[in-house]
N, CA, C and O atoms as a printed pandas DataFrame, in Angstrom:
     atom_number atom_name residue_name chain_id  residue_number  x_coord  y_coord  z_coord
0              1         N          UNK        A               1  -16.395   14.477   11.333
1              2        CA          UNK        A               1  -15.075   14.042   11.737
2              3         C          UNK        A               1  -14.496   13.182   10.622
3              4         O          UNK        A               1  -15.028   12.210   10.084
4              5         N          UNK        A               2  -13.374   13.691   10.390
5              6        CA          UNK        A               2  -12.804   12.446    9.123
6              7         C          UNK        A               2  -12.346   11.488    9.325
7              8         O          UNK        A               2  -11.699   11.424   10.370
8              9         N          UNK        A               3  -12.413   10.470    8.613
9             10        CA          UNK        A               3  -11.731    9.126    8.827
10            11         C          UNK        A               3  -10.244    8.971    9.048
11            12         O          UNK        A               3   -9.575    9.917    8.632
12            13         N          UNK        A               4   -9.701    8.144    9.520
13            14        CA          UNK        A               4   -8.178    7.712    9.639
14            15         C          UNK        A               4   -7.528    8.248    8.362
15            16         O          UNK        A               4   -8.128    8.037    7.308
16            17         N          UNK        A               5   -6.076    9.087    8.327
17            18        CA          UNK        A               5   -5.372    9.060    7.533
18            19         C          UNK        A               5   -4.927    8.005    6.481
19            20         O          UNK        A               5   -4.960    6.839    6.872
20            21         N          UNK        A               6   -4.688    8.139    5.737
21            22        CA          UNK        A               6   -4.238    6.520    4.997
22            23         C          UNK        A               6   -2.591    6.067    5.686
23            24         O          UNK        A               6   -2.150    4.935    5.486
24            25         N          UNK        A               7   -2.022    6.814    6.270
25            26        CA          UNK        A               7   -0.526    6.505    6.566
26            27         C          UNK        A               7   -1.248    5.996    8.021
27            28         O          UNK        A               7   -0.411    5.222    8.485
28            29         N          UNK        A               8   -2.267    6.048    8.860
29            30        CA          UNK        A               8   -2.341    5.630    9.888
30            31         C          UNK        A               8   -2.793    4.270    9.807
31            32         O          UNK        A               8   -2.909    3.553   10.801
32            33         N          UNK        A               9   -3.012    3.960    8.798
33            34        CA          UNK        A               9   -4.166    2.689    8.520
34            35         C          UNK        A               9   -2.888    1.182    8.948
35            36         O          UNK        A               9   -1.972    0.901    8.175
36            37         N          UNK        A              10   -3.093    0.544   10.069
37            38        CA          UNK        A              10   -2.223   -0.251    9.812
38            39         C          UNK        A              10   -2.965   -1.713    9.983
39            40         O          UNK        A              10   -2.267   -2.633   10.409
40            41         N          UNK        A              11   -3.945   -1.895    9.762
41            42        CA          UNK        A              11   -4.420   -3.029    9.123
42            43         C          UNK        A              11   -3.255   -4.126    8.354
43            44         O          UNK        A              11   -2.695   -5.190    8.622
44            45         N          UNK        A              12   -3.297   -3.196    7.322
45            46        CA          UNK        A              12   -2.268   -4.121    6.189
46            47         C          UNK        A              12   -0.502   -4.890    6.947
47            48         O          UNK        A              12    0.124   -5.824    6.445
48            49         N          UNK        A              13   -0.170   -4.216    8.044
49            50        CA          UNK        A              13    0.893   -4.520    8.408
50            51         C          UNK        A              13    0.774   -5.103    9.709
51            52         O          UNK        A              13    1.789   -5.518   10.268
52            53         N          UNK        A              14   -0.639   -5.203   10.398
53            54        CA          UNK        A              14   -0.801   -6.070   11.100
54            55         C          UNK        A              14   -1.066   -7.712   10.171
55            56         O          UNK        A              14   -0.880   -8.822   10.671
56            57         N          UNK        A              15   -1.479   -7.468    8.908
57            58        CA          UNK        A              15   -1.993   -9.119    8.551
58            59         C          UNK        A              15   -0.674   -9.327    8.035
59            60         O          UNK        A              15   -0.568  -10.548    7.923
60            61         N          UNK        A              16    0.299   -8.825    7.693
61            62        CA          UNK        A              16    2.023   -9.054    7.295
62            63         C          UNK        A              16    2.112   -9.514    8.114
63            64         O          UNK        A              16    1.952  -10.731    8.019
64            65         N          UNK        A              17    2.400   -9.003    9.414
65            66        CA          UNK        A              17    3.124   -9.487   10.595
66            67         C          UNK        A              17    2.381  -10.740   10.905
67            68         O          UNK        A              17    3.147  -11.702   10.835
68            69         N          UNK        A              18    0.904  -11.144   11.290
69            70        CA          UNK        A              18    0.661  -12.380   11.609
70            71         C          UNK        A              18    1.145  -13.220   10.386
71            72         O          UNK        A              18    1.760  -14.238   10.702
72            73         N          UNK        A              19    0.982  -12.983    8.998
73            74        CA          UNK        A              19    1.000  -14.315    8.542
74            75         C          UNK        A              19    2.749  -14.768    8.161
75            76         O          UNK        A              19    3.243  -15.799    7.703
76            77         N          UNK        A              20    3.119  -13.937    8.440
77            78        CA          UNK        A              20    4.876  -13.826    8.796
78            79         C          UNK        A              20    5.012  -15.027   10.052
79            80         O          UNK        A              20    5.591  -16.069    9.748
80            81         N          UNK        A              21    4.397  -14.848   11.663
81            82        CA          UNK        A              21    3.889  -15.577   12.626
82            83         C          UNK        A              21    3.735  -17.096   12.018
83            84         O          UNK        A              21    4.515  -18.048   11.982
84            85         N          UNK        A              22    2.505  -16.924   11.596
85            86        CA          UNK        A              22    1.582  -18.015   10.790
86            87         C          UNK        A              22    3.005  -18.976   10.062
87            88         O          UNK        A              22    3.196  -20.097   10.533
88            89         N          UNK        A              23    3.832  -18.530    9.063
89            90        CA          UNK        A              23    5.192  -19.181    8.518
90            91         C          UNK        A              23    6.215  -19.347    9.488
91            92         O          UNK        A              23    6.861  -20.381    9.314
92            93         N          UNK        A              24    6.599  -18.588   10.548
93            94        CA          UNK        A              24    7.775  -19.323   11.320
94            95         C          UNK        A              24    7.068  -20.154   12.111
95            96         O          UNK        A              24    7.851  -21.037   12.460
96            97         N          UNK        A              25    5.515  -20.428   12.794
97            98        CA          UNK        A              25    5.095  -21.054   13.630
98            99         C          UNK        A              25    5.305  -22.886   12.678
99           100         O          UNK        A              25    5.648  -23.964   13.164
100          101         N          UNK        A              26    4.937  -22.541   11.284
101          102        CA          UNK        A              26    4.648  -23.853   10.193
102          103         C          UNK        A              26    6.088  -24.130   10.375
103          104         O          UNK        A              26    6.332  -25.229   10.872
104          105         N          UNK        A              27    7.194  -23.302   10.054
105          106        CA          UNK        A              27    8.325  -24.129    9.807
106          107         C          UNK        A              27    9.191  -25.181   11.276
107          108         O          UNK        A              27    9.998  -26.109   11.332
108          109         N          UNK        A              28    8.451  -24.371   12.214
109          110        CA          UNK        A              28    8.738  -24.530   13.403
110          111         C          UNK        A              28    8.591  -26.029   13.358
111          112         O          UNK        A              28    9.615  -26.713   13.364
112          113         N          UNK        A              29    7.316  -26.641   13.311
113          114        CA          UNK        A              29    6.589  -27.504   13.683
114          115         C          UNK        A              29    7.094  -28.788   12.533
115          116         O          UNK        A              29    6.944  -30.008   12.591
116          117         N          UNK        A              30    7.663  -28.017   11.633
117          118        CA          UNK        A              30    7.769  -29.470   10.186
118          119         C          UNK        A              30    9.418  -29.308   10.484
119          120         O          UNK        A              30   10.096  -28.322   10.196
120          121         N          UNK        A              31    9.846  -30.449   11.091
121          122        CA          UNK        A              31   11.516  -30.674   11.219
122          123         C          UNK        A              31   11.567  -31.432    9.879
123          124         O          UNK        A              31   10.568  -31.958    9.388
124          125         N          UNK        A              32   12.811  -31.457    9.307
125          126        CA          UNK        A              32   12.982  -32.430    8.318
126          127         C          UNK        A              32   13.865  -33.783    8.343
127          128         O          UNK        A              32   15.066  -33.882    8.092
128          129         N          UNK        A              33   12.899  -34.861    8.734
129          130        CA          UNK        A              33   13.506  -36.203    8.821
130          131         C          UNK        A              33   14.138  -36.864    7.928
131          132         O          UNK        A              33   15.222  -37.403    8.155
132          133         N          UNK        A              34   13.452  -36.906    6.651
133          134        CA          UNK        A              34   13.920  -37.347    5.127
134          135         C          UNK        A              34   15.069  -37.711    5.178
135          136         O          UNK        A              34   15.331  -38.714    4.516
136          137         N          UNK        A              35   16.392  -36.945    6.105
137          138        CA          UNK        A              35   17.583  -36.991    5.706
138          139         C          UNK        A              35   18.152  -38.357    6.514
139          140         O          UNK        A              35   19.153  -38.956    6.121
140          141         N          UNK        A              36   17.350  -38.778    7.736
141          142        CA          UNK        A              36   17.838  -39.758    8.252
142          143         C          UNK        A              36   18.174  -41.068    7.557
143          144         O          UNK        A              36   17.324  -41.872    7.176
144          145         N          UNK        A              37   19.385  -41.201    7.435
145          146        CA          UNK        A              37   19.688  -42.932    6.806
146          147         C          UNK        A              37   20.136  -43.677    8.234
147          148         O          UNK        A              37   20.104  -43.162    9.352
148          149         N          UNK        A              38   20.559  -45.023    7.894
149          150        CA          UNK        A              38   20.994  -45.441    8.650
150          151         C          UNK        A              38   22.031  -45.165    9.252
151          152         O          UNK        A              38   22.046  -45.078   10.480
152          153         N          UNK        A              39   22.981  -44.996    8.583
153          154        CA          UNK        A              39   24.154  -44.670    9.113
154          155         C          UNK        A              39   24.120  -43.431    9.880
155          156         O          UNK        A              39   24.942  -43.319   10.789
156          157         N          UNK        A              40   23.142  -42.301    9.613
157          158        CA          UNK        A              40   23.189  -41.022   10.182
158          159         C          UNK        A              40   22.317  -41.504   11.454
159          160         O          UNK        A              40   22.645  -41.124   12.578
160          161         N          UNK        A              41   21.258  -42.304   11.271
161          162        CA          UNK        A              41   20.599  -42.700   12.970
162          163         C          UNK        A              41   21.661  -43.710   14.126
163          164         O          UNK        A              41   21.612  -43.594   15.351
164          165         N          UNK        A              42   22.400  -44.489   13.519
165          166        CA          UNK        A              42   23.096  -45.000   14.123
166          167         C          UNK        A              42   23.776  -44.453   15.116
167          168         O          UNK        A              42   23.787  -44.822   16.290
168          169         N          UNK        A              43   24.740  -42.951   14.298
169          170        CA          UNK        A              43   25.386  -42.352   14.984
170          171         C          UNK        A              43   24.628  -41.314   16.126
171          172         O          UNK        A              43   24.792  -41.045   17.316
172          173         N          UNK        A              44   23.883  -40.982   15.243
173          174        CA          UNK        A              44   22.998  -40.029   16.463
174          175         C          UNK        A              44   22.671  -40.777   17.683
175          176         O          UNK        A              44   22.552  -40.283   18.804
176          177         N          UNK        A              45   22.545  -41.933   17.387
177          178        CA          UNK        A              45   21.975  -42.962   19.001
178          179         C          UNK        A              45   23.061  -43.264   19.330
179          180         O          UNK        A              45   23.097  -43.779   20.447
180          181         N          UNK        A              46   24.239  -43.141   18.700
181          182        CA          UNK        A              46   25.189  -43.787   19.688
182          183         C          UNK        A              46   25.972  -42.512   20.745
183          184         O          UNK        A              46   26.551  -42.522   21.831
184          185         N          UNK        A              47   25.681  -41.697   19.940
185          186        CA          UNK        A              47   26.177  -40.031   20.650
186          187         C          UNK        A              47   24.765  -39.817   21.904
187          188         O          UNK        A              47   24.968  -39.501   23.076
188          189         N          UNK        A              48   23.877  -39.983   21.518
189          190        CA          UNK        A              48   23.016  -40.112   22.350
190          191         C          UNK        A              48   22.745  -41.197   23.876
191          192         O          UNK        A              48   22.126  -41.024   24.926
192          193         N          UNK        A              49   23.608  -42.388   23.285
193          194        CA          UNK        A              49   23.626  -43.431   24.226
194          195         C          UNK        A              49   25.241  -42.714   24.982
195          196         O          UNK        A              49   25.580  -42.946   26.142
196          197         N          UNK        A              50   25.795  -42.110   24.302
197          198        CA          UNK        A              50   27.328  -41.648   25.169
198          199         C          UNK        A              50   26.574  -40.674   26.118
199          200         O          UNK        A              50   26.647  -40.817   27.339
200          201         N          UNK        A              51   25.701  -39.484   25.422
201          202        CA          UNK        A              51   25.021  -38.647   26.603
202          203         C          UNK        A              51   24.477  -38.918   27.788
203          204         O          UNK        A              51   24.293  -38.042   28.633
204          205         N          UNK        A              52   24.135  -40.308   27.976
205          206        CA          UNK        A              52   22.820  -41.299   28.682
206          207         C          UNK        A              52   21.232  -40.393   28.388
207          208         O          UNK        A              52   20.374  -40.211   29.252
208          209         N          UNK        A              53   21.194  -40.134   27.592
209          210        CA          UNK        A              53   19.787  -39.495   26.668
210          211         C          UNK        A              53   19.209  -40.950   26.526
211          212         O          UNK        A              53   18.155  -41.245   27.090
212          213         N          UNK        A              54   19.954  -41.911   25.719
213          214        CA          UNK        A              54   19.373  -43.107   25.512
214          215         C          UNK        A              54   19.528  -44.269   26.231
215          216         O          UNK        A              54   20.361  -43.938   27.075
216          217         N          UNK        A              55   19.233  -45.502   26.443
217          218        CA          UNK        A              55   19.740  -46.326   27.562
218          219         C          UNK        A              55   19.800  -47.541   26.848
219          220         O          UNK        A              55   20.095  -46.980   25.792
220          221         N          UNK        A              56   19.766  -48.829   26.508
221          222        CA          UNK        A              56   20.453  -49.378   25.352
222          223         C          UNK        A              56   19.584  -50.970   26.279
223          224         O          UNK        A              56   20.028  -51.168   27.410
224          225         N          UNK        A              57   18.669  -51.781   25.880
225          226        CA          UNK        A              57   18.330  -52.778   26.966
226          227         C          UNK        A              57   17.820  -53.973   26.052
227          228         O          UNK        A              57   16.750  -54.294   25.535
228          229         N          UNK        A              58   19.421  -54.592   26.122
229          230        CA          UNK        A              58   19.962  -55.699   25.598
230          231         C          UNK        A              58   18.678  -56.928   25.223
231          232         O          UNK        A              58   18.165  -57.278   24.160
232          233         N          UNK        A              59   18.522  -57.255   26.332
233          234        CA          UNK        A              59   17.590  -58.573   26.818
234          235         C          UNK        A              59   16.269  -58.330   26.120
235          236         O          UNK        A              59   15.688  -59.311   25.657
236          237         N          UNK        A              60   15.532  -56.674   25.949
237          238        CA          UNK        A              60   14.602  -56.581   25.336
238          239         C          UNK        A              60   14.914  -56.389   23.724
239          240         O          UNK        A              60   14.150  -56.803   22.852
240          241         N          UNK        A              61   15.876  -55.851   23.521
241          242        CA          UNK        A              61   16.486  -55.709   22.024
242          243         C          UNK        A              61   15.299  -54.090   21.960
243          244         O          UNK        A              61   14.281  -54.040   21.271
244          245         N          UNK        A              62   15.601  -53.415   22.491
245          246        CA          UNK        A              62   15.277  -51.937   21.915
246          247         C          UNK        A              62   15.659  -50.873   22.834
247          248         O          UNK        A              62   15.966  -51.236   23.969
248          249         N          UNK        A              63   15.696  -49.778   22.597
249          250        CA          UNK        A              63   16.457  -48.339   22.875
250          251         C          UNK        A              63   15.583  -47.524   23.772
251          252         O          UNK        A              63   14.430  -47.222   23.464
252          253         N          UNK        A              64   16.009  -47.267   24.596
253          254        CA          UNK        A              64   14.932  -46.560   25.855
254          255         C          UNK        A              64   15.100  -44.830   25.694
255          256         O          UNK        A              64   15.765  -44.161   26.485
256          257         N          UNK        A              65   14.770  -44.575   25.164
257          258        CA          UNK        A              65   14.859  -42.801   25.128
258          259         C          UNK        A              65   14.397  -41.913   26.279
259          260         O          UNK        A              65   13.307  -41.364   26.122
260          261         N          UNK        A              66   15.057  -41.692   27.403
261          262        CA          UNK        A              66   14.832  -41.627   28.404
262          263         C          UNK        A              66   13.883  -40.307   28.977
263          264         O          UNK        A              66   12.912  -40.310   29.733
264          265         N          UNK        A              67   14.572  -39.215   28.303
265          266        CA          UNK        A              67   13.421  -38.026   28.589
266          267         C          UNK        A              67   12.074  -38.491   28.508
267          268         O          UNK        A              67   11.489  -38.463   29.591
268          269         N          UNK        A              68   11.509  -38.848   27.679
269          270        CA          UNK        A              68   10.343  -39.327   27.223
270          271         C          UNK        A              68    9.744  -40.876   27.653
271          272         O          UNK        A              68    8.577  -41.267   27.690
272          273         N          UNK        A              69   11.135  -41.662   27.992
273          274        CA          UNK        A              69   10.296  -42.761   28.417
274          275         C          UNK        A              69    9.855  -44.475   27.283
275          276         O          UNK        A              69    9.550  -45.660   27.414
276          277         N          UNK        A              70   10.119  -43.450   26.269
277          278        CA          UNK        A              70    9.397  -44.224   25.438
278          279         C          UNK        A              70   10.482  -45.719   24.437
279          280         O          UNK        A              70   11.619  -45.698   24.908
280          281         N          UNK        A              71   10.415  -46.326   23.829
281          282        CA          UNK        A              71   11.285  -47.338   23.833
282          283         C          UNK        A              71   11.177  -47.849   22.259
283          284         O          UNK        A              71   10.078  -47.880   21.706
284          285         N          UNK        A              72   12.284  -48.212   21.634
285          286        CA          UNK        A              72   12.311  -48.310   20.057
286          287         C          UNK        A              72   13.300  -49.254   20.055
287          288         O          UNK        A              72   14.321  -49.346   20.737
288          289         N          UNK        A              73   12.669  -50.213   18.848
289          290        CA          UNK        A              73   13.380  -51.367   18.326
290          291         C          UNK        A              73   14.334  -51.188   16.990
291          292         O          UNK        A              73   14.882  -52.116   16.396
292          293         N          UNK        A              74   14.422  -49.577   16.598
293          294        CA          UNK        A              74   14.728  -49.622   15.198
294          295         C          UNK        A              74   16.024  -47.911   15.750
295          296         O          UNK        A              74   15.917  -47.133   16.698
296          297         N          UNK        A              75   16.400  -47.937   15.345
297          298        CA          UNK        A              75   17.794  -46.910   15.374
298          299         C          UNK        A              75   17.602  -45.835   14.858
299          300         O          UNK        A              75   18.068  -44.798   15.329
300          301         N          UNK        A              76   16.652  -45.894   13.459
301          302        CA          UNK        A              76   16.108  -44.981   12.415
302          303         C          UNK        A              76   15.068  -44.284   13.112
303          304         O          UNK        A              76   15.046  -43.054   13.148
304          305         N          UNK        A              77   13.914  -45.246   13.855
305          306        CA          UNK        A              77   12.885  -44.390   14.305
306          307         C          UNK        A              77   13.319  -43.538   15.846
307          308         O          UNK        A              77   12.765  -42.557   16.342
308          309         N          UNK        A              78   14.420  -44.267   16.312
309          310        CA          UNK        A              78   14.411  -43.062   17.869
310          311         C          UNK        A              78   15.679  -42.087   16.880
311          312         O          UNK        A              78   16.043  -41.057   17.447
312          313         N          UNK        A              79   16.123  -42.284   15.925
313          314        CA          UNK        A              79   16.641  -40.751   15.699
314          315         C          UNK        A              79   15.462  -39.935   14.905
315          316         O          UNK        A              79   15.806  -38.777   14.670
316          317         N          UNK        A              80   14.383  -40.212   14.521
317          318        CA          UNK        A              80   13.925  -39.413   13.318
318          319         C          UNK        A              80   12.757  -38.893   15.136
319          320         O          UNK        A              80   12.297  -37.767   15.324
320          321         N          UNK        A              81   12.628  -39.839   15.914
321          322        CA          UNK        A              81   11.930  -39.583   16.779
322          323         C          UNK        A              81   12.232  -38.341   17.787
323          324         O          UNK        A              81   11.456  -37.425   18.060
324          325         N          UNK        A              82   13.739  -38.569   18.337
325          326        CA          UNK        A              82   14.323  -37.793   18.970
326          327         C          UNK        A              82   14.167  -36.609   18.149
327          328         O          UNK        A              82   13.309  -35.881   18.650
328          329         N          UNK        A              83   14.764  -36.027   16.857
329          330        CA          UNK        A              83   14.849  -35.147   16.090
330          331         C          UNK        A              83   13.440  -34.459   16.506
331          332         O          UNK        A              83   13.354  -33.470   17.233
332          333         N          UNK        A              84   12.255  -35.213   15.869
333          334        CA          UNK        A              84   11.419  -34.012   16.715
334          335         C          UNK        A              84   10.657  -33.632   17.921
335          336         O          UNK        A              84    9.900  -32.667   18.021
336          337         N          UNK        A              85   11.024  -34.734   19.057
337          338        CA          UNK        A              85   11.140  -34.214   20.134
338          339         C          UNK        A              85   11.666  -33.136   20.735
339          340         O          UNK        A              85   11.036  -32.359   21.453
340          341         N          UNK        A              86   13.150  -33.049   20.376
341          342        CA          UNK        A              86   13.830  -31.821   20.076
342          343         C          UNK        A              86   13.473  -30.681   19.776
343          344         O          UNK        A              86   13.796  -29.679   20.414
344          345         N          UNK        A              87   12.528  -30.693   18.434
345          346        CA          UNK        A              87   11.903  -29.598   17.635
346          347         C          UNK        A              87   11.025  -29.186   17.981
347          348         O          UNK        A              87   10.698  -28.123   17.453
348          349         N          UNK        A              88   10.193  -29.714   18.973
349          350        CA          UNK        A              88    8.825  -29.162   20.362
350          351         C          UNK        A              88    9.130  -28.354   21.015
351          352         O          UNK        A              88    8.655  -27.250   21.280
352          353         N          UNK        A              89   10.686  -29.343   21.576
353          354        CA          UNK        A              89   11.330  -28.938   23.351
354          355         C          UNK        A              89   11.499  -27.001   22.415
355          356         O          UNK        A              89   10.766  -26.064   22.731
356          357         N          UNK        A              90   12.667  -26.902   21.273
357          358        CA          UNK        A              90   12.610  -25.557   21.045
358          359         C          UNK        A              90   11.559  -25.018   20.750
359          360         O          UNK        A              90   11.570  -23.789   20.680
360          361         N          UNK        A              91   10.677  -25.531   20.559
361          362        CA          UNK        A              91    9.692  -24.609   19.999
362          363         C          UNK        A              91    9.173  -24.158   21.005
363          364         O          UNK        A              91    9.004  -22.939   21.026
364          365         N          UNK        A              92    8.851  -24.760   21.885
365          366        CA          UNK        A              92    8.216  -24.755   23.810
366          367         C          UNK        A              92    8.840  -23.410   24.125
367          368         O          UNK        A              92    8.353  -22.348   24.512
368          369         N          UNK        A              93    9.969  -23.762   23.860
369          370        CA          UNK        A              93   11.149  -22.953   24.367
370          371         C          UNK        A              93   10.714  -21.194   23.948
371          372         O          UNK        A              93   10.404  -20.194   24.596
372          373         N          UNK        A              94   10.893  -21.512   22.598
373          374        CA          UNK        A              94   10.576  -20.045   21.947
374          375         C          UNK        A              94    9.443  -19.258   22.254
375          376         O          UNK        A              94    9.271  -18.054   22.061
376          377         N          UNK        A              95    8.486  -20.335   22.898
377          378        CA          UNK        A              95    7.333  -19.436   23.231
378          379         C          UNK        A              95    6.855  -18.876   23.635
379          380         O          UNK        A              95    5.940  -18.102   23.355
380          381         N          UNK        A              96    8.116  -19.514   25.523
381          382        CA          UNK        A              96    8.008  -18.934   26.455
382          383         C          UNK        A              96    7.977  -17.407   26.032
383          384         O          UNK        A              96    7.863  -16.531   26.889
């Protein structure tokens, strides 16, 4: 009995396709924060505090990020934070 044709052989275009996988799964996962300055976190929390995404608690002096719960003293870290919270929630998303 002879072996597989060579046009049937699809080995080679199954390891394309995963490591194709393998690169959108990597880019998925690495958001790019770098770009956050201040001025760009500022605004994001304050668009965020207009959404009630964020909750703003004076007396403690830090930022309540509410989906999550979790609470920040710095403007820079709940936007670079939020950003990839975000970048999970889609990724979650995509996986379904």
């Amino acid at each position: 009995m002879p072996g597989p044709g060579p046009h049937d052989d699809t080995s080679r275009d199954y390891e394309r396709f995963e490591k194709e996988q393998l690169a959108q799964d990597r880019d998925a996962t690495s958001v790019d924060t770098a770009d956050v300055d201040d001025t760009t976190a500022q605004r994001l929390v304050s668009d965020l505090v207009d959404a009630d995404v964020v909750t703003p608690v004076p007396e403690d002096h830090v930022l309540v990020h509410e989906p999550s719960g979790t609470a920040f003293d710095s403007t820079t870290q709940l936007a670079v934070f939020h950003r990839g919270w975000t970048a999970a929630l889609d990724a979650d998303a995509e996986g379904e």
